[in-house]
N, C-alpha and C positions, 0 to 999 in steps of 0.2 A: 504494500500500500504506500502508495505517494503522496503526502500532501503539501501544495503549495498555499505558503501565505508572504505578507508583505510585514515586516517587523518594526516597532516603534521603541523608541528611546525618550528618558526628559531629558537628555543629552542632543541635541539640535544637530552637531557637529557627528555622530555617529554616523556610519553607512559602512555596505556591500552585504552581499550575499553569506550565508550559512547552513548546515541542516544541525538537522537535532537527530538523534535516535533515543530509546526509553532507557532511562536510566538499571541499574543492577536493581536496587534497593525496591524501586518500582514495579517490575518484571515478578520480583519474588512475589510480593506483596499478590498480587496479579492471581500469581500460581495458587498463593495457598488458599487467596479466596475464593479459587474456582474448587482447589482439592476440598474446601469445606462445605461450597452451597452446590456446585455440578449443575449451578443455572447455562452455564457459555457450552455450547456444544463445539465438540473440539474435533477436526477431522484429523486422522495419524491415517498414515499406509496399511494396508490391510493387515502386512503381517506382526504391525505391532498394536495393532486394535485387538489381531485373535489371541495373543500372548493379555492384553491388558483384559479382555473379557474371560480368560479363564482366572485372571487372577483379582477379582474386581473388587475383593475389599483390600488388597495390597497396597494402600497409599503410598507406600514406601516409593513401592518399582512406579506408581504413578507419576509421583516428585521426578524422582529420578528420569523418569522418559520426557516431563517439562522439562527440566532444565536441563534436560541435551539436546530438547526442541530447539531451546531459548538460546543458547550456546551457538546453535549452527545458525539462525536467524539472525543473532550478534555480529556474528562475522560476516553475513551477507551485508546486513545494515552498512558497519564499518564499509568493506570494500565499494560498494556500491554511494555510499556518501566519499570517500576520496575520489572513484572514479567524475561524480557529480561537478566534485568541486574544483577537480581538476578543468573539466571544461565549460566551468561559470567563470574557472580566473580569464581565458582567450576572452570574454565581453563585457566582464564588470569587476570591480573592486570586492576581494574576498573579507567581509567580516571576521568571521574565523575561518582558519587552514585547514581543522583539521573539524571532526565529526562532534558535535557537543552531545549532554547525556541529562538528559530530560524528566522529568515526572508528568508531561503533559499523555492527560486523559486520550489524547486521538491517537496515540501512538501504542496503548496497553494491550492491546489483542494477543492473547499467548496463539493465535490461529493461525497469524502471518506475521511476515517483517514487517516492519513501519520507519516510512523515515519522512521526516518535516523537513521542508526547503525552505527556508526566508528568504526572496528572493531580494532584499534591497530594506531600505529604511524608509517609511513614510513621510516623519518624523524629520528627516534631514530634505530642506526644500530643493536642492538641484537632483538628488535621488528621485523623488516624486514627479518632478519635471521629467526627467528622466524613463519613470515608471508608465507615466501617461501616456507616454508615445508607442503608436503600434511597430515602428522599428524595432525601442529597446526591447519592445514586448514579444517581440520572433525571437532576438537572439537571443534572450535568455528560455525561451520556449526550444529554440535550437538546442543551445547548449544541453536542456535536461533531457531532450529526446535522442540526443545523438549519445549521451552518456550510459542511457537508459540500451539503448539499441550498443554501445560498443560493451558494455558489462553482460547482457543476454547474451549477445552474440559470441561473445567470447565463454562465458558459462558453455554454452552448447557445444561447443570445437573441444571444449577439455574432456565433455564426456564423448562424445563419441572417440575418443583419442585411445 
């Protein structure tokens, strides 16, 4: 899951691009409350749904299959936010370099990855100026679809490899 938004500062002078991904602490928190209520329906690979449904009061091995979920999403997250940010620095100024680590609610889904993109600063007036225009608005639509399309496409080639 992708989501783009535009970020604000009381700092006037702040700008450029960042993403977020969900913090450790948050992720956990996530897990235990779904290991407690089993309201979030969680899709796994079949053959570790048939391993969890023989074993279905084992919270243990549950945890444990979350947070190797969480773990391997982690590192999608990550690479795929450097991949991002790498080709936000080719048309705007980077906020942060590198992936920041969030407690925001849109990103909590133990089901899929999640990563938030700020694309610029509202809040900083030539940013906005900037935002407004359908130019800067392609390139940085460029930048996250070409980064989006060279991380898949590159995922794909290692597996068939």
């Amino acid at each position: 899951m992708v989501s783009i938004h535009v970020n604000s500062s009381k700092k006037a002078y702040v700008s450029g691009a960042s993403t977020w991904i969900i913090s450790n602490n948050r992720m956990n928190r996530e897990i235990n409350n779904y290991l407690k209520n089993n309201k979030e329906i969680i899709f796994f690979e079949k053959k570790i749904q048939k391993i969890l449904n023989k074993n279905i009061l084992n919270i243990g091995l549950k945890k444990s299959i979350l947070n190797f979920q969480f773990n391997n999403f982690q590192k999608m997250e990550i690479d795929l936010s450097d991949c991002i940010l790498k080709e936000l620095k080719k048309n705007t100024k980077l906020y942060k370099k590198n992936p920041n680590y969030a407690n925001f609610g849109i990103l909590s889904s133990i089901n899929m990855p999640s990563l938030l993109i700020e694309i610029g600063f509202i809040t900083n007036f030539k940013e906005e100026q900037k935002l407004k225009t359908q130019n800067y608005q392609n390139h940085i639509a460029y930048s996250i679809y070409h980064a989006l399309k060279k991380f898949f496409y590159s995922k794909k080639n290692k597996k068939n490899n």
